[in-house]
C-alpha positions, 0 to 999 in steps of 0.5 A: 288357980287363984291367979286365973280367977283374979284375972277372969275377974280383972277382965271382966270387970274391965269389959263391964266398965267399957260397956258402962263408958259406951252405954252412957254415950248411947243412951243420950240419944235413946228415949223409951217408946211412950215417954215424951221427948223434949228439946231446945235451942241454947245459945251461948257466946265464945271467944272466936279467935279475931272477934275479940269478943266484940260479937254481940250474941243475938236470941235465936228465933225458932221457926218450926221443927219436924221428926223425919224417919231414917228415910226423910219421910215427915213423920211429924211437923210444927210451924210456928205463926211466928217466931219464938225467942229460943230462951222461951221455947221449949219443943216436945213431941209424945211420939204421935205421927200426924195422925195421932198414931204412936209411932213404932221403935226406930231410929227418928231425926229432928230438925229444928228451923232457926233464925241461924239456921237448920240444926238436927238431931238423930236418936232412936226410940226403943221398947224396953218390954221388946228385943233390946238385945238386937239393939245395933248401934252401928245403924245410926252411923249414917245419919249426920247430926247438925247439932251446933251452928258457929257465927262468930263468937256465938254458938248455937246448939239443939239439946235434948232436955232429960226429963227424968232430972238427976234420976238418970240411968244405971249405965251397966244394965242399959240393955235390958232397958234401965234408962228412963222413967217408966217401966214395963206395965 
C-alpha cells in the first residue's frame, strides 16, 4: 500500500514539474489584459564562420511597429517621423486599438519595421478573472514568429521587456493566472 502512495506521488510530482517546464516557456508570450507590453530591438555581434569577426555591427534604425490580429487585421500602428537608433527606443502599447478601445483576450502579433528588416513577435493577451482553463496553446502554432534577423556576424533580435523585474511568475499555478503584476480587482 505504502509503494503505490510513493508511486502516486513520484508521478504526480513528476506531472507537476513538466507542467512547471511547459508553463515557463509559455508565459514569455502571454501578457494579462490591461498591463502594458513592452518591447525592443537588441542587437548584438557574433562570430559567423568567414567573417572573422571583421563585420562592424551597426545601430538598427526602427521605423515603425504595429499589432495585427490573428487575421492580419491592423489593430494598432506607429511610424515613427524619423528613424530612431534601437539602443534608444523602447516601444510600448496599453492594449488600446486605434480608437482607443481595449482590445479583447487573444492571440495578437507584432511586427517591428527596421533598418535590417522586418522582425515579428506572436503572443496572447488573456483575463486571469475569465476561462484561463480554455487556454489552447496549440492555436498559436500557425503563427510564424521572426524574432531575429542574421547579417553577417551581426544579430538582431525583437524581445519582450518584462516589466514585473525579478518579480516573475509561480510556474506551477500559471493557469489560474500568477504571472504578471496585477491581480483580479
Amino acid at each position: 500500500m505504502k509503494r503505490r502512495w510513493v508511486a502516486l506521488g513520484s508521478t504526480l510530482l513528476v506531472l507537476l514539474l513538466v507542467t512547471s517546464f511547459a508553463a515557463v516557456s509559455a508565459t514569455s508570450t502571454r501578457f494579462r489584459a490591461g498591463t502594458e507590453i513592452q518591447f525592443k530591438i537588441q542587437d548584438s555581434a557574433t562570430w559567423f564562420w568567414g567573417c572573422c569577426g571583421c563585420c562592424e555591427c551597426e545601430d538598427t534604425l526602427v521605423n515603425g511597429w504595429r499589432i495585427v490580429s490573428t487575421a492580419e487585421q491592423v489593430i494598432y500602428s506607429v511610424v515613427h517621423d524619423a528613424a530612431v537608433p534601437s539602443s534608444a527606443w523602447v516601444g510600448s502599447w496599453n492594449q488600446m486599438d486605434m480608437g482607443g478601445m481595449a482590445v479583447p483576450a487573444g492571440y495578437y502579433k507584432l511586427y517591428v519595421d527596421t533598418s535590417a528588416g522586418t522582425l515579428s513577435r506572436c503572443f496572447s493577451v488573456y483575463d486571469p478573472c475569465a476561462c484561463n482553463w480554455c487556454w489552447n496553446p496549440c492555436t498559436m502554432c500557425a503563427c510564424e514568429d521572426v524574432a531575429c534577423i542574421n547579417q553577417c556576424a551581426c544579430r538582431t533580435s525583437l524581445v519582450f521587456v518584462d516589466p514585473c523585474g525579478a518579480q516573475g511568475c509561480l510556474p506551477l499555478f500559471w493557469w489560474w493566472g500568477s504571472c504578471g503584476c496585477s491581480s483580479c480587482p
